[in-house]
Backbone as JSON Lines, residues from 0, in Angstrom:
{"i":0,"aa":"X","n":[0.85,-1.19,0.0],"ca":[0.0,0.0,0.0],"c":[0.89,1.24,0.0]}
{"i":1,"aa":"X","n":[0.52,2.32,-1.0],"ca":[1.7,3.44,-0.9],"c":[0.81,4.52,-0.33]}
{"i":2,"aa":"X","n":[1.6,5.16,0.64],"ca":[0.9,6.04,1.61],"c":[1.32,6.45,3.05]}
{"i":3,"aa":"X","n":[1.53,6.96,3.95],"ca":[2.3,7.1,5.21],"c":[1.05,7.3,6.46]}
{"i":4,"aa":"X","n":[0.29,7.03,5.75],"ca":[-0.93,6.99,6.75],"c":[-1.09,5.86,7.76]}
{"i":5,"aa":"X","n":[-0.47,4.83,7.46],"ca":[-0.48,3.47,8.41],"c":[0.74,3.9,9.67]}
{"i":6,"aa":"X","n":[1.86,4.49,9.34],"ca":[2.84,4.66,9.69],"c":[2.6,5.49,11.44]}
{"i":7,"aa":"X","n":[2.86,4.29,12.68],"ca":[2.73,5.27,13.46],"c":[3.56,6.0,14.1]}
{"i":8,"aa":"X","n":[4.71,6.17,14.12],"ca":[5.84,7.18,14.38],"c":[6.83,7.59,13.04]}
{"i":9,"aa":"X","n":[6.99,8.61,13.2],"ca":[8.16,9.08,12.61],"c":[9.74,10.01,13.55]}
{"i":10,"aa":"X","n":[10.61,9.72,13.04],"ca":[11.77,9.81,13.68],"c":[12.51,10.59,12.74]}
{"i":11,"aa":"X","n":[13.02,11.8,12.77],"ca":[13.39,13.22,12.6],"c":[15.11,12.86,12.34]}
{"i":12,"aa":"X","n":[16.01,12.62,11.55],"ca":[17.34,12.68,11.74],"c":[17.91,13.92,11.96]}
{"i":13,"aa":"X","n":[18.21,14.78,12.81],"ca":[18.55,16.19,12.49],"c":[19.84,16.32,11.96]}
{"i":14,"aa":"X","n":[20.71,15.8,11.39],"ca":[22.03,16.25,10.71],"c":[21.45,15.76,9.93]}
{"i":15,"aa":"X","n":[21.79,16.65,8.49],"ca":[21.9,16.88,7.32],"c":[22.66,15.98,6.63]}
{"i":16,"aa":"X","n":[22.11,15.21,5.43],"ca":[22.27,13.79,4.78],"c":[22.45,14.02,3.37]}
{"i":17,"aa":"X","n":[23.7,13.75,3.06],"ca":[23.97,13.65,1.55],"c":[22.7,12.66,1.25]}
{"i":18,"aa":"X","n":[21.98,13.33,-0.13],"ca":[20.7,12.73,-0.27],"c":[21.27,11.68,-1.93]}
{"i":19,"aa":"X","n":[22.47,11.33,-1.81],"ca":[23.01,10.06,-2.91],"c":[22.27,8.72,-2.41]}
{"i":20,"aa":"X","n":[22.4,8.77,-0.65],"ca":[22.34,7.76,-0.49],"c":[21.16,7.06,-0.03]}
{"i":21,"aa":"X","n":[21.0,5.96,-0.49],"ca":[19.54,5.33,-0.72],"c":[18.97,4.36,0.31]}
{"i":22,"aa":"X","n":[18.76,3.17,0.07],"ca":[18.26,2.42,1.25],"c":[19.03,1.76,1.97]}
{"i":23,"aa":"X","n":[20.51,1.13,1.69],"ca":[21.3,0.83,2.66],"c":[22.09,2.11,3.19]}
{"i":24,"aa":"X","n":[22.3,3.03,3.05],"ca":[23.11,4.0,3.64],"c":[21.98,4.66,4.57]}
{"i":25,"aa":"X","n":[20.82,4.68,4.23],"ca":[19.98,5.35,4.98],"c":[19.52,4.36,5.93]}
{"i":26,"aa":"X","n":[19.7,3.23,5.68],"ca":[19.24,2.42,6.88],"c":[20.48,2.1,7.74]}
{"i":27,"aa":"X","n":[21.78,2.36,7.15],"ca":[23.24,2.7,8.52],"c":[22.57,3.36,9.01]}
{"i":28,"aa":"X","n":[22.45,4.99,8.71],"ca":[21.94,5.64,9.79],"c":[20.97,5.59,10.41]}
{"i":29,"aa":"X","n":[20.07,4.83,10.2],"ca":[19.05,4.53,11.19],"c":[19.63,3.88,12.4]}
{"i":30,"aa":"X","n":[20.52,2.44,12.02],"ca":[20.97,1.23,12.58],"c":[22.24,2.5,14.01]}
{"i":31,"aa":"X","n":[23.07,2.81,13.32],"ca":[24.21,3.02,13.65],"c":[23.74,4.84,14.66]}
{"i":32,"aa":"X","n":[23.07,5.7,14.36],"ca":[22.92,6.62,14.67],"c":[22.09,7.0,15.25]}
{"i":33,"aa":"X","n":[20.6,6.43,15.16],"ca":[19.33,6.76,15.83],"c":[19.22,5.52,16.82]}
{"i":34,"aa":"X","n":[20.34,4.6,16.68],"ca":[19.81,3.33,17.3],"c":[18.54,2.74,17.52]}
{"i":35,"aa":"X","n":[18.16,2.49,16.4],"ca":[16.34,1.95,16.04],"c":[16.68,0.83,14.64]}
{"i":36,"aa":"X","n":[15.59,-0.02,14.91],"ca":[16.31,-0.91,13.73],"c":[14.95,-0.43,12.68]}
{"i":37,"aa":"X","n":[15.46,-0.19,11.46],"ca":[14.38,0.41,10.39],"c":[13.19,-1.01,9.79]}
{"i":38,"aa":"X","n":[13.28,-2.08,10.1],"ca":[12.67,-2.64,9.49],"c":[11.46,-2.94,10.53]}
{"i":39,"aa":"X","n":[11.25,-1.92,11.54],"ca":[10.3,-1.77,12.47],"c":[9.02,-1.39,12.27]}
{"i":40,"aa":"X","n":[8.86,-0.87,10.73],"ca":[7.58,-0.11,10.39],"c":[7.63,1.39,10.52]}
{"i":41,"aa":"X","n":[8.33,1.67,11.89],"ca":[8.31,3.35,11.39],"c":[8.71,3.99,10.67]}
{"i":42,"aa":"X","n":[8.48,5.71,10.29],"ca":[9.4,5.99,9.23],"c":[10.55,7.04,9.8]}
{"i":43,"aa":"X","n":[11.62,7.25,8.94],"ca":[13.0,7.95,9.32],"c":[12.65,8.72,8.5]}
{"i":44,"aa":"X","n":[13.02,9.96,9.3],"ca":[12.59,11.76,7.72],"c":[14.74,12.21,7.83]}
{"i":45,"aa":"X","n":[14.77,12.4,6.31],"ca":[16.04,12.65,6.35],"c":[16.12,13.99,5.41]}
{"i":46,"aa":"X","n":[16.66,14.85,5.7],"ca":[16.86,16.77,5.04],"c":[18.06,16.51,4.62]}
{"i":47,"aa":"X","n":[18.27,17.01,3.33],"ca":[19.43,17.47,3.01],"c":[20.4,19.24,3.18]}
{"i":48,"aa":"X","n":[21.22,19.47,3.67],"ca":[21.9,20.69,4.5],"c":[21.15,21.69,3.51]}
{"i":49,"aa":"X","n":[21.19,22.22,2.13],"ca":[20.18,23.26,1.84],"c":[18.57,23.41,2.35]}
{"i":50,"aa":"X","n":[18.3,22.11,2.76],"ca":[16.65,22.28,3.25],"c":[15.62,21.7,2.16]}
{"i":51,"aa":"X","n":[15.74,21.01,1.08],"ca":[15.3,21.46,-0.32],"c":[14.84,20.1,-0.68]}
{"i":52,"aa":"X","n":[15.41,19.01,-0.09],"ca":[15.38,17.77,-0.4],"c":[14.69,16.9,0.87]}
{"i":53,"aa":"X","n":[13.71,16.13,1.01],"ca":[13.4,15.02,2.21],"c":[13.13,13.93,1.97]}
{"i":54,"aa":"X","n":[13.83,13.08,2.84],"ca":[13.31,11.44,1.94],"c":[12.8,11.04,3.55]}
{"i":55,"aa":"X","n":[11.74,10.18,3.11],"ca":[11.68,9.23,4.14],"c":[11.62,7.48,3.94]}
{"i":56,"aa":"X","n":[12.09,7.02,4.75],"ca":[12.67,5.69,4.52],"c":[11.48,4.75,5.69]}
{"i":57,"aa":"X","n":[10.71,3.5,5.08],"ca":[9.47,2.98,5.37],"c":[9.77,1.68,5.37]}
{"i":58,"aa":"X","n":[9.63,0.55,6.05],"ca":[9.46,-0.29,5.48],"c":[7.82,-1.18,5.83]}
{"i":59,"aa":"X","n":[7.67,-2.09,4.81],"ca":[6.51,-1.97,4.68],"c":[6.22,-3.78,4.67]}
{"i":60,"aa":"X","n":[6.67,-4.06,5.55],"ca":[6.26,-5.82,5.5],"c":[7.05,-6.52,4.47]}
{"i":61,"aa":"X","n":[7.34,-5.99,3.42],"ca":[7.74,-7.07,2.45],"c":[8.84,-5.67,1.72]}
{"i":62,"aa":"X","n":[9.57,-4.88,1.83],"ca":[10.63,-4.11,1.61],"c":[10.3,-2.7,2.3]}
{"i":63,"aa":"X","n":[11.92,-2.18,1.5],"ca":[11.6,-1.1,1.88],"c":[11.28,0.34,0.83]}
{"i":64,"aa":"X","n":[10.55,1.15,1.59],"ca":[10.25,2.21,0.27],"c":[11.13,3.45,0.79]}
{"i":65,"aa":"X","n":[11.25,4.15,-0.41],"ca":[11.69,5.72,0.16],"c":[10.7,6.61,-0.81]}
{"i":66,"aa":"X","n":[10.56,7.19,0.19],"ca":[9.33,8.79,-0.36],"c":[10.51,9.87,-0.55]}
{"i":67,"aa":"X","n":[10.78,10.99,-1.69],"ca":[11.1,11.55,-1.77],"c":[10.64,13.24,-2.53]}
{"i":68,"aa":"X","n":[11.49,13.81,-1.76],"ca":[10.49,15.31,-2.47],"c":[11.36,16.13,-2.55]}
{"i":69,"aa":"X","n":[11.33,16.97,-3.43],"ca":[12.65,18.27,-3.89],"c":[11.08,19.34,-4.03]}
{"i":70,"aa":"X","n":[11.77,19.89,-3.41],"ca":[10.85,21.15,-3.22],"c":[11.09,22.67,-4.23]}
{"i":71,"aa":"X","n":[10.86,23.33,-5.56],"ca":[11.14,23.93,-6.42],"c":[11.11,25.24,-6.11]}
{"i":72,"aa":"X","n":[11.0,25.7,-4.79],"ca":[11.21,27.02,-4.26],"c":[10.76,27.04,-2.85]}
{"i":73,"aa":"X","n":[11.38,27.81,-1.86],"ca":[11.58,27.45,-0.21],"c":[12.27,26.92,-0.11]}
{"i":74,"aa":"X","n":[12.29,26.09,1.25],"ca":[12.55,25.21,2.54],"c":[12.23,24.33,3.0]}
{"i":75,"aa":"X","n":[12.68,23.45,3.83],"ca":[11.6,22.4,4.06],"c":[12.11,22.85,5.84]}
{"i":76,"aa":"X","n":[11.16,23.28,6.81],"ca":[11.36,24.1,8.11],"c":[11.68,22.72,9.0]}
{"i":77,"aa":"X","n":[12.22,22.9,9.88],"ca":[12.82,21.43,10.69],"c":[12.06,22.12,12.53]}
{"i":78,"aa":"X","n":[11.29,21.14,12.65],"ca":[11.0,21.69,14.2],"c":[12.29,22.06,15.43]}
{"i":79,"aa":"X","n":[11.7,22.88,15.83],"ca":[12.78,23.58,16.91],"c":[12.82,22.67,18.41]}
{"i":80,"aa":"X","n":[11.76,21.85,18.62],"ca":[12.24,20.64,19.7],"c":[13.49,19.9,19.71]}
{"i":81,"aa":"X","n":[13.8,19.5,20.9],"ca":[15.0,18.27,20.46],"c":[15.15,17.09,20.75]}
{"i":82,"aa":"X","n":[13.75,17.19,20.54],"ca":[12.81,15.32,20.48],"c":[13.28,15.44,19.05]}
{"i":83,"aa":"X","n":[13.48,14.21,18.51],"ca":[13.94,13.67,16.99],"c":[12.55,12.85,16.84]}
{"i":84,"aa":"X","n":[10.92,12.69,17.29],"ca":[10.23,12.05,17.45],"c":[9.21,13.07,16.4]}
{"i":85,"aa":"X","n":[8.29,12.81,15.67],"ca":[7.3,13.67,14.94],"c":[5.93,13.04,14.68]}
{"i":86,"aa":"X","n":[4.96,13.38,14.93],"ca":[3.86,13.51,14.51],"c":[3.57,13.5,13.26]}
{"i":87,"aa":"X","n":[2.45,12.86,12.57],"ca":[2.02,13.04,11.28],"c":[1.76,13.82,10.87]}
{"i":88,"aa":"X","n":[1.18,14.84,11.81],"ca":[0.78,16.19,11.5],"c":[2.14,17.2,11.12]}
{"i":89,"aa":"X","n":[2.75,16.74,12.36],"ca":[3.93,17.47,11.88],"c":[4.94,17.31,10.44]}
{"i":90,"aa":"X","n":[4.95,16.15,10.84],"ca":[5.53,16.23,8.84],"c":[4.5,16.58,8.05]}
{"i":91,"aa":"X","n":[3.25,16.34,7.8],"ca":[2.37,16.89,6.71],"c":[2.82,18.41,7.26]}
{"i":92,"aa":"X","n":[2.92,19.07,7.77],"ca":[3.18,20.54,7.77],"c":[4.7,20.82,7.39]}
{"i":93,"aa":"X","n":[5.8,20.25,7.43],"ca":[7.0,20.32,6.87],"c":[6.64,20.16,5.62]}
{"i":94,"aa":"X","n":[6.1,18.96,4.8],"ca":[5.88,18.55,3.38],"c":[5.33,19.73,2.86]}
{"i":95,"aa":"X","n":[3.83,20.69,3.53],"ca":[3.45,21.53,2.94],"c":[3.71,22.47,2.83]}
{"i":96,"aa":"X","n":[4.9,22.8,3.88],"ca":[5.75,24.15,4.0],"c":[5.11,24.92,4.8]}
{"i":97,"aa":"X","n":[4.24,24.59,5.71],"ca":[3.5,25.65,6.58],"c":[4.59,25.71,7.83]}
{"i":98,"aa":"X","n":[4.61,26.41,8.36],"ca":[5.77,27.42,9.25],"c":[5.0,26.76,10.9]}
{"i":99,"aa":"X","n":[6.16,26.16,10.95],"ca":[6.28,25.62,12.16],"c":[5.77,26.58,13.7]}
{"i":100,"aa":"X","n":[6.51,27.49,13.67],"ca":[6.99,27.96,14.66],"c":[5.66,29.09,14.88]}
{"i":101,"aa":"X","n":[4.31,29.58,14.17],"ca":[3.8,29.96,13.97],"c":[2.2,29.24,14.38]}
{"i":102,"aa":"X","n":[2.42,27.99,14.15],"ca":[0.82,27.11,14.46],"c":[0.23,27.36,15.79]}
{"i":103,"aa":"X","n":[-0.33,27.81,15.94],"ca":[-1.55,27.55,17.32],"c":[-2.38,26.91,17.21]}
{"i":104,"aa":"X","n":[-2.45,25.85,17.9],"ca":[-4.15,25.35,18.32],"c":[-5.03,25.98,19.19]}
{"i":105,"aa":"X","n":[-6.13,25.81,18.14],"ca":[-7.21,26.04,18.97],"c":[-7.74,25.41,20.03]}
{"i":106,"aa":"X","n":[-8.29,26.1,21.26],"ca":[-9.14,24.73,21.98],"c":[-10.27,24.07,21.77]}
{"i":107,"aa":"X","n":[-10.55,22.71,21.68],"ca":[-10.9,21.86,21.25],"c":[-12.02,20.95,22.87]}
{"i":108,"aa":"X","n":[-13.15,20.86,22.56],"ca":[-13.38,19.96,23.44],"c":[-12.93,18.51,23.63]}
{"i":109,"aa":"X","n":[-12.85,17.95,24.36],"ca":[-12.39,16.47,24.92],"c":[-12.81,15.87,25.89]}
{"i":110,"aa":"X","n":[-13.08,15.22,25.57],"ca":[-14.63,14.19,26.16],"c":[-13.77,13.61,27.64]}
{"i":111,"aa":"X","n":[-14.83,13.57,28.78],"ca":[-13.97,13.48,29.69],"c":[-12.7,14.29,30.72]}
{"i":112,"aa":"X","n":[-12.05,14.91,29.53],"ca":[-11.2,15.85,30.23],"c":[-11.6,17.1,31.1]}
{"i":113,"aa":"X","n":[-11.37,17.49,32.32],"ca":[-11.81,17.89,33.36],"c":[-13.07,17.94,33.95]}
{"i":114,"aa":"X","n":[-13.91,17.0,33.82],"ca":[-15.57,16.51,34.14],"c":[-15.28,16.24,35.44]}
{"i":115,"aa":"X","n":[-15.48,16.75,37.03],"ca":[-15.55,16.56,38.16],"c":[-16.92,15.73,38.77]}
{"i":116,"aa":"X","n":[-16.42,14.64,39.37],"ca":[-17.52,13.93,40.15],"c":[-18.7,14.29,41.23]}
């Protein structure tokens, strides 16, 4: 199935990755650097040092895939936490280029949350 919607974590490499390298070099650095073994199901988001390039590396039961995107004007914005851990939301907002550092949520009801007995 091609899609990142099944995918329930993603893991942020923050140094900057010659983007030559493909599924065994990107899965060293998974192995060797994030200490996570990639054939876990989650996905690894990897930036190249201009900002311009992101791959992410998946595997999917029976191999592995890489998603890739070159972006034809901008950035691709890297969250300012220094959790290497991301949300789906959060990469769909890197992918779309919406500005990190800027999002507010709104409040939201939640069922249960502060209901006193």
């Amino acid at each position: 199935m091609i899609g990142l919607s099944g995918i329930k974590r993603f893991y942020l490499y923050r140094s900057s990755v010659d983007m030559r390298k493909s599924f065994r070099g990107l899965c060293g650095i998974v192995n060797n650097e994030l200490k996570r073994d990639p054939m876990n199901g989650d996905g690894y988001v990897f930036i190249n040092k201009r900002r311009t390039l992101i791959k992410i590396l998946v595997w999917d039961r029976t191999g592995y895939l890489i998603y890739y995107k070159r972006l034809e004007r901008g950035t691709i914005e890297i969250p300012a936490t220094g959790s290497n851990q991301l949300s789906i939301s959060t990469l769909v907002m890197m992918l779309e280029g919406i500005k990190l550092t800027t999002i507010q949520h709104r409040k939201r009801y939640k069922s249960g949350v502060g209901i006193r007995a």
